[in-house]
N, C-alpha and C positions, 0 to 999 in steps of 0.2 A: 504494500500500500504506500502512495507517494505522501512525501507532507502534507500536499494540498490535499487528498481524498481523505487523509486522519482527520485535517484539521473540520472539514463540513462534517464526517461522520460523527465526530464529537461533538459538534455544534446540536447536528441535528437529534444527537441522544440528548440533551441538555433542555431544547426547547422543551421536550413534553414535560420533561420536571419541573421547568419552572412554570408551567401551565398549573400541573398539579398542586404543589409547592402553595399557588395562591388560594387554591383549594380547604389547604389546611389549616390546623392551626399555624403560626409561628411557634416555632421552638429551636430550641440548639444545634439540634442535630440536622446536618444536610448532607447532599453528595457532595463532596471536595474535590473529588476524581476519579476521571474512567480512563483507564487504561487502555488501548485497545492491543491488545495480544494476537491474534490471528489461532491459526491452526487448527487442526482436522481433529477431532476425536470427539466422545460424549465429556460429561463432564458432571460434578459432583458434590464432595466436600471440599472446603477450601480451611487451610491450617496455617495459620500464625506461629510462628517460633520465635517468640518474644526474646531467648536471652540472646538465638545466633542471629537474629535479624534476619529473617528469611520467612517465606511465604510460598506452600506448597500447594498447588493446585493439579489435584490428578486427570489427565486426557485418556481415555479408555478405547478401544476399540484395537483395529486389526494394528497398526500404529502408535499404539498404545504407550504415555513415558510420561514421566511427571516435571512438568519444567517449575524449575525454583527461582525465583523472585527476591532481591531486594526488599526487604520491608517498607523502606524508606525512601526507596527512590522508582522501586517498581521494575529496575531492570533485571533482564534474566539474568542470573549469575551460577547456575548448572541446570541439569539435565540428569536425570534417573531414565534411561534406554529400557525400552522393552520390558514395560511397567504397566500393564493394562489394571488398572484398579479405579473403587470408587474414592479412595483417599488416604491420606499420611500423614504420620506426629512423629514425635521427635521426643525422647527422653532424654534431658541436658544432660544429667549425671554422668552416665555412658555413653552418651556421644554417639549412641545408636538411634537410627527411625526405623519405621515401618510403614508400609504401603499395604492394602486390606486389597492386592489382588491375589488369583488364584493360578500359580502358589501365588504366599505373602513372600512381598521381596522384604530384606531387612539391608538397610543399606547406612553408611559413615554418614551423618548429619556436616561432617566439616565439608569434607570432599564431595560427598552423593557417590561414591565408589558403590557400588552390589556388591555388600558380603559374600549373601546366600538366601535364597528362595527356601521356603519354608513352605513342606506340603501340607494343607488341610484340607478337613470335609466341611460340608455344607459351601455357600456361595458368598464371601466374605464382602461386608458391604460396608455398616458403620463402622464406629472405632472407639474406643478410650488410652489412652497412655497413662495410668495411672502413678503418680512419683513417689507414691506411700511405700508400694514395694517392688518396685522398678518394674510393672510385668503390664503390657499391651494387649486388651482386650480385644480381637473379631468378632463381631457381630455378624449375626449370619440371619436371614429370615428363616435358611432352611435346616434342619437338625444338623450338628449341634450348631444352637444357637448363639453360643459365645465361644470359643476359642482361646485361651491362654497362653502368653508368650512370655518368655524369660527376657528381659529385655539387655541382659549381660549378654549371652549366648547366642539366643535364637532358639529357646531348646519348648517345647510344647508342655505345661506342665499340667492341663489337662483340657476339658471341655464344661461346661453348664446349660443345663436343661430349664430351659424358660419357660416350655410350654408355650412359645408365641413366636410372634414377630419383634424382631428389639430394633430402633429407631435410632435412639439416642442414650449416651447413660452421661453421667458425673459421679463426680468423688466426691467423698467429704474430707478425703487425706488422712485419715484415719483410722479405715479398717471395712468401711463400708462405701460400697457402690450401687447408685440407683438404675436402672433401665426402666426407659418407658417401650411397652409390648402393645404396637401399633392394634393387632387387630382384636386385644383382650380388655384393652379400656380401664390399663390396670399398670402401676407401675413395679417391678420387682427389686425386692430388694438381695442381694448377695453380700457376703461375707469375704473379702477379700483373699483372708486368711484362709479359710477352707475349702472357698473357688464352689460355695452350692448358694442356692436361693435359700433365703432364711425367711423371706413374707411375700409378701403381695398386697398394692393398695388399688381398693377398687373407687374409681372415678367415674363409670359411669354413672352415677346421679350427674353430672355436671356435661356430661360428655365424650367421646371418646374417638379413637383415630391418631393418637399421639404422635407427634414426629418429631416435637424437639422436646428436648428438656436442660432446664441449667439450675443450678443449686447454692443458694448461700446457705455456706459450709457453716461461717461463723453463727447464725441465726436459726439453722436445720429447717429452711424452706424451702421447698420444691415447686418449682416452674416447670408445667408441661403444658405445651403448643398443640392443640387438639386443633382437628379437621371438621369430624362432624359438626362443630356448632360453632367453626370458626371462632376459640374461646382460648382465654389460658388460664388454665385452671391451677389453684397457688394451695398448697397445702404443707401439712408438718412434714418433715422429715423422718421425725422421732415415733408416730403413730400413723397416719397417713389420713388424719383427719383432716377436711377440705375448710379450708379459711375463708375462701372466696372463689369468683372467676369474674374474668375480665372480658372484654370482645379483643381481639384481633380482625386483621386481615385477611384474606382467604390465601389457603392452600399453604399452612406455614409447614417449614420442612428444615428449621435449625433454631435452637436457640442458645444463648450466652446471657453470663451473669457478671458483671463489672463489682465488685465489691469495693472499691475505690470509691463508686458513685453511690451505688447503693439500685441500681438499673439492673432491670431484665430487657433484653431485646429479642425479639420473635419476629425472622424473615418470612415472608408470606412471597410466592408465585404470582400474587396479582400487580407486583411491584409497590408493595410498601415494607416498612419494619416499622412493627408496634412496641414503642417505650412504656417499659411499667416502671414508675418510681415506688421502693418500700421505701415509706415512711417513716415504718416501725414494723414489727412482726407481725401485728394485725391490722395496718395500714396502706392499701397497695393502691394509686390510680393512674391510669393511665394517660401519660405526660406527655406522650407526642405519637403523632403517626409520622413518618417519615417516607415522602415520596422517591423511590428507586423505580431505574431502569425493568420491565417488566421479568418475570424467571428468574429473579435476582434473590432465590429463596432459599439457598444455605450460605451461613455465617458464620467469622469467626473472630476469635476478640484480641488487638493486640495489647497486651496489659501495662506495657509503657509509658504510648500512647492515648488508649482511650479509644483507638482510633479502630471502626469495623473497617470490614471485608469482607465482599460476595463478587459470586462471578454469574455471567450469564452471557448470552449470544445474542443475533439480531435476529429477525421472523419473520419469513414471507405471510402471504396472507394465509387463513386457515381455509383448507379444503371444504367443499360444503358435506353437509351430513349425510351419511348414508339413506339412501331411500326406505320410507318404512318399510319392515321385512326385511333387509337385509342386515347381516351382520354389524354391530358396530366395531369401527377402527382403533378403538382409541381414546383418550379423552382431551379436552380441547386443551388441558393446560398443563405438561408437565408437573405434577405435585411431590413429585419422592422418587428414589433412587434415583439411577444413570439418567442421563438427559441431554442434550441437545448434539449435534453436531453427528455425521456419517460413521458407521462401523460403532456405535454405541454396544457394550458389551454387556444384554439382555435388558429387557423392557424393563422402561421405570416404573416406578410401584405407583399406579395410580392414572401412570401413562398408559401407550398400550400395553394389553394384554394386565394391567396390575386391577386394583380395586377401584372400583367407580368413586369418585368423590362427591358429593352429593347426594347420592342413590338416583341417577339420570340413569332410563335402562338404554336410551341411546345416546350415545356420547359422541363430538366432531373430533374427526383426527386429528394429529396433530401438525403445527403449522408444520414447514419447511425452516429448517437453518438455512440461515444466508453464508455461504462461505467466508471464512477466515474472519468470522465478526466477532469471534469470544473475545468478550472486555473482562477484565477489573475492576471492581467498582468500590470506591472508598468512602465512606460516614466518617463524618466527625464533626467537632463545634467549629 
């Protein structure tokens, strides 16, 4: 892409924000900057590595490699080859990452060298790095559900049975890990130490569809980014009694918790992220919607900073809907797992072939990627 063709395509991702933007309240938070990156692949979780300054965003498909990013200035600065996964973290301690494709690569966080490929079962998608006891959770929809990694080694130290779909988890840094289980409406809880489920919090009175969740550790309250009633529903940690819920945006599909600020944020597919400010433990409202570039619905937090990240692509128009009786395609809006961009490596969850979002028994395919439009997309005050 020439100077000039960035410079209008930036413009013209910009106009609709500031369209929307007057939409909204005022608040702090805006888009700062879109990156435009280019390149061929699907696309997914995107990871901040606060202490090396680097930013990992995974490209999946036949192509498949993780290019890393400058925190601060957004340039590439390595390359992970032949890396087809939905995402990657990085444990400072050891100086080791990991990549949740199949196998899982585990690669030098300095260099981005490939250690060693790591075989597992089920179809590895989200992730946790947990630094309490250096060990890298896989997330998997399909048995087993979670996957355990030695994050010295690479060495497997077991598997956990969820009983579900797992979306998203957090730490408390202490001994305990939550997962929210998309299709159970319920969040689980595990014991770090003996690698098994120890409860389970049921949320559907409030809603269910889970796909982010983030945790103030210091406080033991949990944020999960629910689909069916476009809501985040905010409960204990410690029991899994429901404190409240809030509205969101539709189709959220990541969330992060700033403890600095005292912020939850929840990316949503329709192109916003919904601010919760706590207050207090049982004071949460919600402080800002913030207008992004549309698909722009997983996030990550740089804790330096302050400062978000998401990524997403450009979008032809959408195909019209299948004629009654026939099959549907699809659904119109990416909302979960893999997504945009040619050789995507299996349907997102929600997309084609995944779970209807709404309950629409016919749903529009999904638009067209524009080639080489994957941006970067920066929040901050």
């Amino acid at each position: 892409m020439t100077w000039k063709s960035l410079t209008i395509a930036t413009l013209a991702l910009l106009a609709p924000l500031a369209t929307c933007a007057n939409a909204q309240d005022n608040g702090p938070y805006k888009v700062i900057k879109i990156q435009m990156t280019g390149g061929d692949g699907g696309f997914d979780y995107i990871y901040a590595d606060s202490v090396n300054r680097n930013l990992y965003v995974a490209r999946s498909g036949a192509a498949g490699h993780i290019p890393v990013y400058n925190l601060d200035t957004l340039a590439q600065v390595g390359d992970i080859p032949n890396t087809s996964g939905h995402g990657a973290a990085v444990d400072a301690a050891t100086g080791h990452g990991f990549a949740t494709s199949k196998p899982v690569t585990m690669f030098d966080a300095k260099t981005f060298a490939v250690i060693k490929k790591i075989d597992v079962q089920g179809n590895p998608d989200g992730y946790l790095n947990d630094a309490y006891n250096h060990r890298y959770y896989v997330l998997s929809h399909a048995a087993p559900n979670v996957t355990v990694i030695d994050d010295k080694d690479g060495a497997i130290l077991g598997t956990i049975d969820l009983g579900g779909m797992p979306e998203q988890a957090a730490t408390d840094g202490k001994g305990k890990i939550y997962i929210d289980i998309e299709d159970k409406s319920a969040i689980a809880v595990v014991d770090a130490n003996t690698m098994t489920m120890v409860g389970k919090y049921d949320v559907s009175s409030k809603g269910g569809g889970c796909a982010g969740l983030a945790l103030d550790a210091k406080n033991g309250i949990l944020f999960a980014s629910c689909r069916t009633k476009n809501n985040m529903i905010i409960l204990s940690a410690a029991d899994g009694h429901i404190i409240t819920d809030l509205p969101t945006g539709v189709g959220s599909d990541g969330m992060v918790f700033n403890p600095a600020t005292m912020e939850a944020f929840s990316s949503q597919g329709d192109g916003t992220i919904t601010v919760v400010k706590e207050n207090s433990p049982t004071d949460f409202v919600v402080e800002e919607t913030v207008p992004t570039p549309a698909r722009a619905k997983t996030i990550t937090l740089d804790a330096k900073t302050g400062n978000l990240y998401l990524a997403t692509s450009e979008y032809g128009p959408t195909p019209a809907a299948p004629a009654q009786g026939m099959p549907p395609m699809g659904g119109g809006m990416p909302m979960g797992g893999n997504q945009g961009g040619p050789g995507a490596s299996g349907p997102p969850q929600g997309g084609p072939g995944g779970p209807p979002q709404g309950g629409g028994a016919m749903r529009r395919p999904n638009p067209p990627t524009i080639p080489n439009s994957f941006q970067i997309v920066v929040v901050g005050k």
